[in-house]
N, CA, C and O atoms as a Tripos MOL2 file, in Angstrom:
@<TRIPOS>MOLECULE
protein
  256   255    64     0     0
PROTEIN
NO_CHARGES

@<TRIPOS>ATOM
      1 N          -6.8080    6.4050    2.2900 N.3       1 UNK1
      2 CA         -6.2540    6.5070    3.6230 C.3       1 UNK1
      3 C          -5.1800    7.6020    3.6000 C.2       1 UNK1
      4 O          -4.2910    7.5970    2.7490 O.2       1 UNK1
      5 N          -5.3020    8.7550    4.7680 N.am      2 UNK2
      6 CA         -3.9310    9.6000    4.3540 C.3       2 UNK2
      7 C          -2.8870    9.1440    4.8170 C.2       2 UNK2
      8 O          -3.0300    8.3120    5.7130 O.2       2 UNK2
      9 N          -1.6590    9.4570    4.4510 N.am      3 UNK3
     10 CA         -0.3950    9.3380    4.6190 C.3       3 UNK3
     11 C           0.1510    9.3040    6.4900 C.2       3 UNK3
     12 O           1.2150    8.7980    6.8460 O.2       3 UNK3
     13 N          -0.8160    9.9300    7.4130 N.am      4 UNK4
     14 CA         -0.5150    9.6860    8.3560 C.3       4 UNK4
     15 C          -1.0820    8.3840    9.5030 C.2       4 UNK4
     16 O          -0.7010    7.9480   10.5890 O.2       4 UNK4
     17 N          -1.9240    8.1660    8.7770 N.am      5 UNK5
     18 CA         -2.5420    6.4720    9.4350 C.3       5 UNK5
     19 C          -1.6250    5.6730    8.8850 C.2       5 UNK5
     20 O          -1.0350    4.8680    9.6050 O.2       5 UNK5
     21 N          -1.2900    5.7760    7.2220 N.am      6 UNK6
     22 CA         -0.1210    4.6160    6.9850 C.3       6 UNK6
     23 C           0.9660    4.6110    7.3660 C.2       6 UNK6
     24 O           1.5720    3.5430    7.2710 O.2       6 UNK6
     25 N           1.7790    5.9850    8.0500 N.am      7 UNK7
     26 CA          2.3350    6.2130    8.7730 C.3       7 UNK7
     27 C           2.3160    5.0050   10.1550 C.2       7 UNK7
     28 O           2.8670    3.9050   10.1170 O.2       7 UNK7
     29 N           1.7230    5.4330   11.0350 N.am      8 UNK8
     30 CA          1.1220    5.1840   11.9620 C.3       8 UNK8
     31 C           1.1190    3.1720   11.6680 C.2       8 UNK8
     32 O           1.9220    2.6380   12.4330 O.2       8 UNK8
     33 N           0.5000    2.3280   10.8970 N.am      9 UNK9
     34 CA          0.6550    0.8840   10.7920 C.3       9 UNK9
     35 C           2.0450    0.9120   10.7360 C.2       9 UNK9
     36 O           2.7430    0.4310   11.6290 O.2       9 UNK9
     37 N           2.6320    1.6230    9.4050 N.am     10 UNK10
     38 CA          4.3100    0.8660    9.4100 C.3      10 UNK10
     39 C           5.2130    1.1750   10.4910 C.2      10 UNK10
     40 O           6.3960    0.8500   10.3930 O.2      10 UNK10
     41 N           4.6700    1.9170   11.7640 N.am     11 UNK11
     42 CA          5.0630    1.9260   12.6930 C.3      11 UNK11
     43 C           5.2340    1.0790   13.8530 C.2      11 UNK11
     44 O           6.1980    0.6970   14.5150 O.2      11 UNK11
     45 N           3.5410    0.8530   13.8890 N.am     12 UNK12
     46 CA          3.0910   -0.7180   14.6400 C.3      12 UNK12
     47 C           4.1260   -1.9330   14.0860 C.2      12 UNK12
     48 O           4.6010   -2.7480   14.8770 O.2      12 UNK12
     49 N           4.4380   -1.9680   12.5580 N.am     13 UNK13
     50 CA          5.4650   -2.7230   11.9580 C.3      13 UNK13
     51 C           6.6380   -2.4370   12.1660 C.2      13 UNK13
     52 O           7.2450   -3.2810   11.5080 O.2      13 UNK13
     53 N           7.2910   -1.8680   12.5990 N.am     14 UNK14
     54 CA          8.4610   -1.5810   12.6570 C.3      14 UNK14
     55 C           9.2380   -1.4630   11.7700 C.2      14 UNK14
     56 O          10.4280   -1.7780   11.7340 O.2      14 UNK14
     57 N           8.4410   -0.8890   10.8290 N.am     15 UNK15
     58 CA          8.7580   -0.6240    9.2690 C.3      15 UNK15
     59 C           9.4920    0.7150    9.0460 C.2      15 UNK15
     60 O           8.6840    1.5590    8.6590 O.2      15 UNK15
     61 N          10.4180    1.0730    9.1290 N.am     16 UNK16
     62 CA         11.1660    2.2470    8.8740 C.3      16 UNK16
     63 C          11.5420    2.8830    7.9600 C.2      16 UNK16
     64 O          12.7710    2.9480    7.9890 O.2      16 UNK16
     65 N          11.1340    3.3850    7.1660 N.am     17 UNK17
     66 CA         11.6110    4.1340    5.9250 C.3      17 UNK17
     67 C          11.2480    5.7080    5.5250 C.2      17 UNK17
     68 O          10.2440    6.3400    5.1940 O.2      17 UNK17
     69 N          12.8630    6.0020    5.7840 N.am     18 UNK18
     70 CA         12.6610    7.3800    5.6550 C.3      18 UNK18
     71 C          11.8990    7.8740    4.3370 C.2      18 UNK18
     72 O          11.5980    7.0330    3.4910 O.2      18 UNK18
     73 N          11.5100    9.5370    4.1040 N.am     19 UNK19
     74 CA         11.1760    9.9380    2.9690 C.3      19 UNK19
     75 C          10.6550    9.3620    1.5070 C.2      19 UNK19
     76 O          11.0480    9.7080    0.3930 O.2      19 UNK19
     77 N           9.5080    8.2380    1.8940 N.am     20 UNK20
     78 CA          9.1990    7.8160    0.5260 C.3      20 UNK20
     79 C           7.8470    8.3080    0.7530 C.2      20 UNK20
     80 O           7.2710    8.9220    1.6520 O.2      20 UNK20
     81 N           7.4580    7.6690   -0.7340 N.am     21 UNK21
     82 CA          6.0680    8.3170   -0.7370 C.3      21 UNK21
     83 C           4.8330    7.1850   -0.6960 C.2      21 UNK21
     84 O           5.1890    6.0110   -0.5980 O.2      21 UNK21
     85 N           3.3620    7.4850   -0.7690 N.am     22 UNK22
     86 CA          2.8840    7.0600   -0.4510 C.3      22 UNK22
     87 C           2.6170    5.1480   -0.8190 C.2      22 UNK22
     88 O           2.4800    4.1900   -0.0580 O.2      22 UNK22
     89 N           2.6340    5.2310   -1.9210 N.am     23 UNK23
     90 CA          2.8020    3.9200   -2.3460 C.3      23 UNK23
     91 C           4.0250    2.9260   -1.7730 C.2      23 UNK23
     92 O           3.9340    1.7520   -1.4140 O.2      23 UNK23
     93 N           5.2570    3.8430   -1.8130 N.am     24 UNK24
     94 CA          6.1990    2.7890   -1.4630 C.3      24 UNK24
     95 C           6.0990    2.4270   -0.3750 C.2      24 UNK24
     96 O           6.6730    1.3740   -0.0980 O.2      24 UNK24
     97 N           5.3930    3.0820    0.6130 N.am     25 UNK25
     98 CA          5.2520    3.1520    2.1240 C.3      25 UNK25
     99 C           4.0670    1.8570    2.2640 C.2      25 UNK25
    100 O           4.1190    1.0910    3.2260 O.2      25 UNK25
    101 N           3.1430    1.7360    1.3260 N.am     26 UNK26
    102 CA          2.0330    0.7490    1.5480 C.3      26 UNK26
    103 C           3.0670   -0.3440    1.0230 C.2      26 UNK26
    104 O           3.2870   -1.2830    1.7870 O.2      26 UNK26
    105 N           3.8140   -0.3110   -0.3750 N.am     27 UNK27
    106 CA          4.0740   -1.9520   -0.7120 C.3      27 UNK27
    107 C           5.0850   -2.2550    0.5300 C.2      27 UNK27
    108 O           5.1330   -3.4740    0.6980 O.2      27 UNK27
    109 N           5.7110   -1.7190    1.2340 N.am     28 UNK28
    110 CA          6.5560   -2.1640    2.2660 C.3      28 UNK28
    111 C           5.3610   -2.8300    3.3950 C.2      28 UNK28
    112 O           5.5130   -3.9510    3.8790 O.2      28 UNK28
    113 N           4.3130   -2.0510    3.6780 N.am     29 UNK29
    114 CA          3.4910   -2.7730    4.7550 C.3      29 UNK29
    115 C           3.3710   -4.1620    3.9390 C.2      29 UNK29
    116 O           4.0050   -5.1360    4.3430 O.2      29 UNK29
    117 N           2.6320   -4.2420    2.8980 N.am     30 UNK30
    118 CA          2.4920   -5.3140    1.8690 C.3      30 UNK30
    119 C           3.6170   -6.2010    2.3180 C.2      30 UNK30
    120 O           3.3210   -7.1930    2.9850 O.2      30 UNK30
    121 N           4.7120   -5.9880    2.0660 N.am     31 UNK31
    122 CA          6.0120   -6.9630    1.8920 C.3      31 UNK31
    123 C           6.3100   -7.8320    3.2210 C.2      31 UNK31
    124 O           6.7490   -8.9780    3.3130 O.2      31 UNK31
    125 N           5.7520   -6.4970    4.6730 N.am     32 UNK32
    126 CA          6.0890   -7.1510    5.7830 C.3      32 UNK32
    127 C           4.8890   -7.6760    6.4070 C.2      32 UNK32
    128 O           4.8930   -7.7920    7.6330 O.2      32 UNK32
    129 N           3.6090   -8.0910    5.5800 N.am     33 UNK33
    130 CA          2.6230   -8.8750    5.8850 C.3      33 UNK33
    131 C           2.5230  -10.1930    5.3890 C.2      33 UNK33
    132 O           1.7550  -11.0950    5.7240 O.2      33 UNK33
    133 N           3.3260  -10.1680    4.6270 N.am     34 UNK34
    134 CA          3.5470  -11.3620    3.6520 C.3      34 UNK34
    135 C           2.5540  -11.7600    2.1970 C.2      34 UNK34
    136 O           1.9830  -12.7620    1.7670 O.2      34 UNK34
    137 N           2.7410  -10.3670    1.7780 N.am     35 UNK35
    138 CA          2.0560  -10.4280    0.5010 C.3      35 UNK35
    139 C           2.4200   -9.6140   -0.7460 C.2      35 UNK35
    140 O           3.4790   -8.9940   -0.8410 O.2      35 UNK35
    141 N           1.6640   -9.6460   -1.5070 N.am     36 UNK36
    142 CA          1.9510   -9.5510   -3.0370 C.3      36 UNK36
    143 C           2.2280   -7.8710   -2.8780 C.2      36 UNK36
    144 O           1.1480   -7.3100   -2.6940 O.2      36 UNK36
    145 N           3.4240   -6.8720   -2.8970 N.am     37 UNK37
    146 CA          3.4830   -5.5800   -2.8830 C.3      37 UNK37
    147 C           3.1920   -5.1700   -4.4580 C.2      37 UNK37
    148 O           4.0020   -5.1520   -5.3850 O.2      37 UNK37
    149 N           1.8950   -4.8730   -4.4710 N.am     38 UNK38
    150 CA          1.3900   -4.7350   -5.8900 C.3      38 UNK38
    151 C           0.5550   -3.4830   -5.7120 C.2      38 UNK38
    152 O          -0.4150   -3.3640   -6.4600 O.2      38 UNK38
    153 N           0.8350   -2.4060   -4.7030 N.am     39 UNK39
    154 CA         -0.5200   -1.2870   -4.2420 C.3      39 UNK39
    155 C          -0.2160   -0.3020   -5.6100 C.2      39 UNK39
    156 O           0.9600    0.0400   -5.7350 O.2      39 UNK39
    157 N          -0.9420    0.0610   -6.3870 N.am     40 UNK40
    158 CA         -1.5220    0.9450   -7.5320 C.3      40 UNK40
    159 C           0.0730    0.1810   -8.4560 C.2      40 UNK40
    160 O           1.1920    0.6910   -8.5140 O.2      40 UNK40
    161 N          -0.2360   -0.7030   -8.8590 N.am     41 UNK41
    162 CA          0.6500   -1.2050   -9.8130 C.3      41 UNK41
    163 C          -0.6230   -2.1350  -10.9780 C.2      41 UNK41
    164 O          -1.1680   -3.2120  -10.7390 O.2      41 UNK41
    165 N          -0.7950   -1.2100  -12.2760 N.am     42 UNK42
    166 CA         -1.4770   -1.0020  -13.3340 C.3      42 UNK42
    167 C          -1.1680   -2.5370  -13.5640 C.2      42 UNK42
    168 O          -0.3940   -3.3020  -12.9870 O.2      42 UNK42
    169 N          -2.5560   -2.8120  -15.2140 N.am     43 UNK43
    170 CA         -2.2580   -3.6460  -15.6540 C.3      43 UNK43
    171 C          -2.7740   -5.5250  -15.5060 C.2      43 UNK43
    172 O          -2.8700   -6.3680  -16.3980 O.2      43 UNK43
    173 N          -2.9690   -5.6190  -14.3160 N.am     44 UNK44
    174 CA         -3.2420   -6.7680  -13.8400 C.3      44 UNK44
    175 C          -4.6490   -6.5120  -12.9710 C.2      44 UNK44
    176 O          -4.9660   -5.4970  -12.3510 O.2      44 UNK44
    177 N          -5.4420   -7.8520  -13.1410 N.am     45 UNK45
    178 CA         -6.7690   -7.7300  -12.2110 C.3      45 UNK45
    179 C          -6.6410   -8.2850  -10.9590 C.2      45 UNK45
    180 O          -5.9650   -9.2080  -10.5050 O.2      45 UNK45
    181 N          -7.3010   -7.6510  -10.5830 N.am     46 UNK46
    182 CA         -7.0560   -7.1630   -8.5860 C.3      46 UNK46
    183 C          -7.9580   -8.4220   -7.7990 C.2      46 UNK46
    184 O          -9.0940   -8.0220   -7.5450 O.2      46 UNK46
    185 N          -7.7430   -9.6610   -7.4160 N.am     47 UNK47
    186 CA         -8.2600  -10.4940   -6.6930 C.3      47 UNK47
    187 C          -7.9680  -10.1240   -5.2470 C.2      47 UNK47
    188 O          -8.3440  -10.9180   -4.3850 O.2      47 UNK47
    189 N          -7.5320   -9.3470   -4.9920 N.am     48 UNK48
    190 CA         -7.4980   -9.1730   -3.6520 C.3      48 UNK48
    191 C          -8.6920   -7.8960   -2.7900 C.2      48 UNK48
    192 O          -8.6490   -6.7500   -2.3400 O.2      48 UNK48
    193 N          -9.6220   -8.9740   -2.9530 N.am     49 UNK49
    194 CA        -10.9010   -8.2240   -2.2660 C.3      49 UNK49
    195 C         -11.0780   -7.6460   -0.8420 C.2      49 UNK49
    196 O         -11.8350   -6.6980   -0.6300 O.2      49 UNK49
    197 N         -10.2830   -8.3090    0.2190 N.am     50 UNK50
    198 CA        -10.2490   -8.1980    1.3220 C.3      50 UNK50
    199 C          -9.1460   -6.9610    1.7070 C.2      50 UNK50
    200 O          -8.9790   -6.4920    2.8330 O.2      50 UNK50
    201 N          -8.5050   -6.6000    0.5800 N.am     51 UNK51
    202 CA         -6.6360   -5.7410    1.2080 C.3      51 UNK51
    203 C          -7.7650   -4.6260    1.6550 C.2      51 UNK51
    204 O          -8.9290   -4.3740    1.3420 O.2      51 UNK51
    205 N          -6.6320   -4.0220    2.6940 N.am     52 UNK52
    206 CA         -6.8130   -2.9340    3.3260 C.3      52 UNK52
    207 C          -6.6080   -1.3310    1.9290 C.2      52 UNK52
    208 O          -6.8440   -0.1230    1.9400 O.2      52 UNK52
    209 N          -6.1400   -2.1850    1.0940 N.am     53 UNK53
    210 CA         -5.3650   -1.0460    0.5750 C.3      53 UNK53
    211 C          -6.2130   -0.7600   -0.9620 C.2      53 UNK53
    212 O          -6.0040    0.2550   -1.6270 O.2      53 UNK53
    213 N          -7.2480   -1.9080   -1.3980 N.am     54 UNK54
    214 CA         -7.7460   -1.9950   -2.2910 C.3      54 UNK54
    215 C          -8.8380   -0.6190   -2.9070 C.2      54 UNK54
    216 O          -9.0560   -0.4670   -4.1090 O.2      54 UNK54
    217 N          -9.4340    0.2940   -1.8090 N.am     55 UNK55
    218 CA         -9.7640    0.9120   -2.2350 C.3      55 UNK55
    219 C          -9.1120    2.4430   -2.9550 C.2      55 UNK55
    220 O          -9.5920    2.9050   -3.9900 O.2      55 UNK55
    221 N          -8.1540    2.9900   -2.3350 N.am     56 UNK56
    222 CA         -6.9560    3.6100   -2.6320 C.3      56 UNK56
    223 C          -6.0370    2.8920   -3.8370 C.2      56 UNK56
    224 O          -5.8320    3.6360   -4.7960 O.2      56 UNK56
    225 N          -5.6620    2.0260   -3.8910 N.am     57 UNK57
    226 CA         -5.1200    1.2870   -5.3260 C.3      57 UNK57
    227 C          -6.0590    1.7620   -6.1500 C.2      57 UNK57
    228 O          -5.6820    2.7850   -6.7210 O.2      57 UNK57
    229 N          -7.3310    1.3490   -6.4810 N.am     58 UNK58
    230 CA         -8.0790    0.8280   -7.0390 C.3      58 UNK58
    231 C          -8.3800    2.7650   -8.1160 C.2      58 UNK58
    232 O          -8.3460    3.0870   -9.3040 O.2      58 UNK58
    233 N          -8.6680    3.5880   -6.6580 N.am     59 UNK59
    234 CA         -8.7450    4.6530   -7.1670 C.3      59 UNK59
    235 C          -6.7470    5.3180   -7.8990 C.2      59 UNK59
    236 O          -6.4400    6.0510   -8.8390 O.2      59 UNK59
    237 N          -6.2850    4.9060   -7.3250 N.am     60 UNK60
    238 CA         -4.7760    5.5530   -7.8470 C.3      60 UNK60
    239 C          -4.3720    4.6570   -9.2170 C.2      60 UNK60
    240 O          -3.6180    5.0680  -10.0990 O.2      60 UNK60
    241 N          -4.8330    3.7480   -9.2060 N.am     61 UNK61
    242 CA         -4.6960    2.9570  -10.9400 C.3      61 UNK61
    243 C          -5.5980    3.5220  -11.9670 C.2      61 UNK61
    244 O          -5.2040    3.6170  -13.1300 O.2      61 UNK61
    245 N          -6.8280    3.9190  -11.6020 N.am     62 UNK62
    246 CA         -7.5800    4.8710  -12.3270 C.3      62 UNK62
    247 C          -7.1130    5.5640  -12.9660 C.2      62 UNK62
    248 O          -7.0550    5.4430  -14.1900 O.2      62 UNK62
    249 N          -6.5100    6.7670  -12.1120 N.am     63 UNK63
    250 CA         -5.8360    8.1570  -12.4610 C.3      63 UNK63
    251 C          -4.5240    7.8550  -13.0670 C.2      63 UNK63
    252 O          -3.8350    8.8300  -13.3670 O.2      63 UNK63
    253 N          -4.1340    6.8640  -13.2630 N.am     64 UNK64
    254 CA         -3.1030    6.5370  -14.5730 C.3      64 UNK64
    255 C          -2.9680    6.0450  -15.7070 C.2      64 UNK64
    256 O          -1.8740    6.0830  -16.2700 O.2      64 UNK64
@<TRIPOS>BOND
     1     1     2 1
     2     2     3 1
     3     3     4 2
     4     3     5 am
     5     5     6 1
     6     6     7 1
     7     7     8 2
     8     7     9 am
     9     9    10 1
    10    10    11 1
    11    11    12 2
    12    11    13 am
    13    13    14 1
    14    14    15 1
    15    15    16 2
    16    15    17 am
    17    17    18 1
    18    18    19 1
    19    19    20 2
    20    19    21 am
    21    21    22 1
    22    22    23 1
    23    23    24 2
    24    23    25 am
    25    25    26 1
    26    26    27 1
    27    27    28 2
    28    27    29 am
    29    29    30 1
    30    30    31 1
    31    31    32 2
    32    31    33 am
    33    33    34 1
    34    34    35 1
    35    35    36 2
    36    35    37 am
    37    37    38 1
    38    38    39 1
    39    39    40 2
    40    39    41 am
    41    41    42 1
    42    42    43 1
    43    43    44 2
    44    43    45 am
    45    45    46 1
    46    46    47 1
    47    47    48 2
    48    47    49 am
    49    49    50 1
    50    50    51 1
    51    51    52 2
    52    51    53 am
    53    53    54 1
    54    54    55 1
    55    55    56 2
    56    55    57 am
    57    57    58 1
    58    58    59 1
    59    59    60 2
    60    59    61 am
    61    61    62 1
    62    62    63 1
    63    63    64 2
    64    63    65 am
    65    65    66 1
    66    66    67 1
    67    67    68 2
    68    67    69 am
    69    69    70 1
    70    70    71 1
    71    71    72 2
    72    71    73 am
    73    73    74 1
    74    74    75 1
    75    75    76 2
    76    75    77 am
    77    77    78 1
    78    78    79 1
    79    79    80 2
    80    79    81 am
    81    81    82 1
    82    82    83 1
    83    83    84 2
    84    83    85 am
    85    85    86 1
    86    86    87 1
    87    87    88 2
    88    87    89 am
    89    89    90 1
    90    90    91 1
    91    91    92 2
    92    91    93 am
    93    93    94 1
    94    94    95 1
    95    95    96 2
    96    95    97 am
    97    97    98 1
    98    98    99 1
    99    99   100 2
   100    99   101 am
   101   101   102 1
   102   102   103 1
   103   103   104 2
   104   103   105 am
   105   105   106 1
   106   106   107 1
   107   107   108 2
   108   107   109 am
   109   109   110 1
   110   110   111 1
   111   111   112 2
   112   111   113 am
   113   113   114 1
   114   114   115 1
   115   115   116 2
   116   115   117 am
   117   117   118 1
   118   118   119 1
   119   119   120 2
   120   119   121 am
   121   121   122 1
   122   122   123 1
   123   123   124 2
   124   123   125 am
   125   125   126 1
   126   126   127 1
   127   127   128 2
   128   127   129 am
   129   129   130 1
   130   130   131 1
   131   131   132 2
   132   131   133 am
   133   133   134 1
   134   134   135 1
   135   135   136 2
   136   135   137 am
   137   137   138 1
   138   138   139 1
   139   139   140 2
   140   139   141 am
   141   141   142 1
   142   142   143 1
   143   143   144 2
   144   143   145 am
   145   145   146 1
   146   146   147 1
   147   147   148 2
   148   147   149 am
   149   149   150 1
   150   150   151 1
   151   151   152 2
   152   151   153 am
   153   153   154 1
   154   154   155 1
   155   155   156 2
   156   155   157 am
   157   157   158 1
   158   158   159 1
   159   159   160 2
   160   159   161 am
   161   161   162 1
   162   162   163 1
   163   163   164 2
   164   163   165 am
   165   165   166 1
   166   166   167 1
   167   167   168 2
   168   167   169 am
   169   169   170 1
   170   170   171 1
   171   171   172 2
   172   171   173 am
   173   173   174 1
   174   174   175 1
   175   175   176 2
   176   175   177 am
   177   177   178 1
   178   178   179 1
   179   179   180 2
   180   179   181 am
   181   181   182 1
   182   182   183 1
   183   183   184 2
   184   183   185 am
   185   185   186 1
   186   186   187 1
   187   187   188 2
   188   187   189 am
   189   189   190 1
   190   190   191 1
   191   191   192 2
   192   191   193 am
   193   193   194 1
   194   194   195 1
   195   195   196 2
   196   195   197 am
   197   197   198 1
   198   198   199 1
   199   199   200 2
   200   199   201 am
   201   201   202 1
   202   202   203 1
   203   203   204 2
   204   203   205 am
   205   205   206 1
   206   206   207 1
   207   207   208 2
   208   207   209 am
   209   209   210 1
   210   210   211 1
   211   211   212 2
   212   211   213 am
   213   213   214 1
   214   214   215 1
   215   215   216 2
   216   215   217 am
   217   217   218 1
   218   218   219 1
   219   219   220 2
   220   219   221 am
   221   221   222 1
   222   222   223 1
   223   223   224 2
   224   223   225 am
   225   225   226 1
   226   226   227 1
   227   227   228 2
   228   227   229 am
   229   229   230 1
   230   230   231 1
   231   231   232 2
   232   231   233 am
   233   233   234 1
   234   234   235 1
   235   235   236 2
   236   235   237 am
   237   237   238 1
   238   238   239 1
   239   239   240 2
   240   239   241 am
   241   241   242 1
   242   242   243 1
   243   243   244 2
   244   243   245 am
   245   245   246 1
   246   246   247 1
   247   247   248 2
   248   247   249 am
   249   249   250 1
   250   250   251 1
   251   251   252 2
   252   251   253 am
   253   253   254 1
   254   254   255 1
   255   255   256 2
@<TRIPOS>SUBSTRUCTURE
     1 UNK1         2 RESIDUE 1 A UNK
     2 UNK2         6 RESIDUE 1 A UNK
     3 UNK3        10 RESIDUE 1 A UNK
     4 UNK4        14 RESIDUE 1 A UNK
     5 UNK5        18 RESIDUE 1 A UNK
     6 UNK6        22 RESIDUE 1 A UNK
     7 UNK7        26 RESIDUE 1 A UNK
     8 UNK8        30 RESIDUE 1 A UNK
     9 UNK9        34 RESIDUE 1 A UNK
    10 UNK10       38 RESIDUE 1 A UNK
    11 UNK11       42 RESIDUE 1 A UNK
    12 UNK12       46 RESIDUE 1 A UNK
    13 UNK13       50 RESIDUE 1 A UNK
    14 UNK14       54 RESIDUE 1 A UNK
    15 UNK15       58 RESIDUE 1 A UNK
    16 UNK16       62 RESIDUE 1 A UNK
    17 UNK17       66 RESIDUE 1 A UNK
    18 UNK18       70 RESIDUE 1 A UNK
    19 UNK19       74 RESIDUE 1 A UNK
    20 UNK20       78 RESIDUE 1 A UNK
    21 UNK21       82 RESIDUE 1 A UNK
    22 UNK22       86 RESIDUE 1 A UNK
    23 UNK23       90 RESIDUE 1 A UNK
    24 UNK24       94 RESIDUE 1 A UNK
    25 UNK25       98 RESIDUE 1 A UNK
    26 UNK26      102 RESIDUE 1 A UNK
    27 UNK27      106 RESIDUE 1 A UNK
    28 UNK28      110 RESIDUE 1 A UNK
    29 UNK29      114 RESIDUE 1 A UNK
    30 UNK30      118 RESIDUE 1 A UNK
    31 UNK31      122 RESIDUE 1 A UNK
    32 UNK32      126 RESIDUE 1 A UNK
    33 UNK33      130 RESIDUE 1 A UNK
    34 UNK34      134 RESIDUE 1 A UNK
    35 UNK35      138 RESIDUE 1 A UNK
    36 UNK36      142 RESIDUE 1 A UNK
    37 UNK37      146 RESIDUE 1 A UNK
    38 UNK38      150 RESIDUE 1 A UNK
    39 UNK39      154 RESIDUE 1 A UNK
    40 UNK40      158 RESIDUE 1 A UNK
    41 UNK41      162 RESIDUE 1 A UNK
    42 UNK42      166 RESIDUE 1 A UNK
    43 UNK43      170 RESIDUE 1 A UNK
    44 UNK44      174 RESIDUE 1 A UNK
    45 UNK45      178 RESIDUE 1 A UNK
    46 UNK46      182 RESIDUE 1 A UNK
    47 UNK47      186 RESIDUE 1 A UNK
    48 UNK48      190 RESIDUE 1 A UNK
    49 UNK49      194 RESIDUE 1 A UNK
    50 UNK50      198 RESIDUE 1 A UNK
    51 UNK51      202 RESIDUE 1 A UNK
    52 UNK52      206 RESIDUE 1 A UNK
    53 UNK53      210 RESIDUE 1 A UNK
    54 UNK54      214 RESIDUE 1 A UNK
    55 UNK55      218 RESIDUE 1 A UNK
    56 UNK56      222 RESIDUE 1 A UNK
    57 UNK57      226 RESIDUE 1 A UNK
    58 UNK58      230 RESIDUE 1 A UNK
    59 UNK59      234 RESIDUE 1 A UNK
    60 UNK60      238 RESIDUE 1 A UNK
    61 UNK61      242 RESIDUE 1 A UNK
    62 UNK62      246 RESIDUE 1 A UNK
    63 UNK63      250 RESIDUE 1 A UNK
    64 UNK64      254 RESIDUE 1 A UNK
């Protein structure tokens, strides 16, 4: 997803945060949905089949 659709939700959220980058911008949607802010955080297996965010994690845990 680019940076300006996630834009665009944490807006609908009223999620405000200046100048971060892409990840921190998703675990904040994460945080204010009421869930696990775990987006491309290595290490652990991913039961969350349904996230919006799973395919982008999934590829950004790869590349680390």
């Amino acid at each position: 997803m680019q940076m300006k659709e996630i834009r665009q939700i944490a807006e609908k959220m009223n999620i405000r945060l200046a100048k971060v980058d892409k990840a921190d911008l998703i675990r904040a949607i994460q945080r204010a949905e009421g869930n696990a802010d775990c987006y491309a955080i290595g290490g652990h297996e991913c039961d969350q089949v349904n996230c919006l965010w799973r395919k982008d994690c999934m590829r950004a845990v790869s590349r680390s």
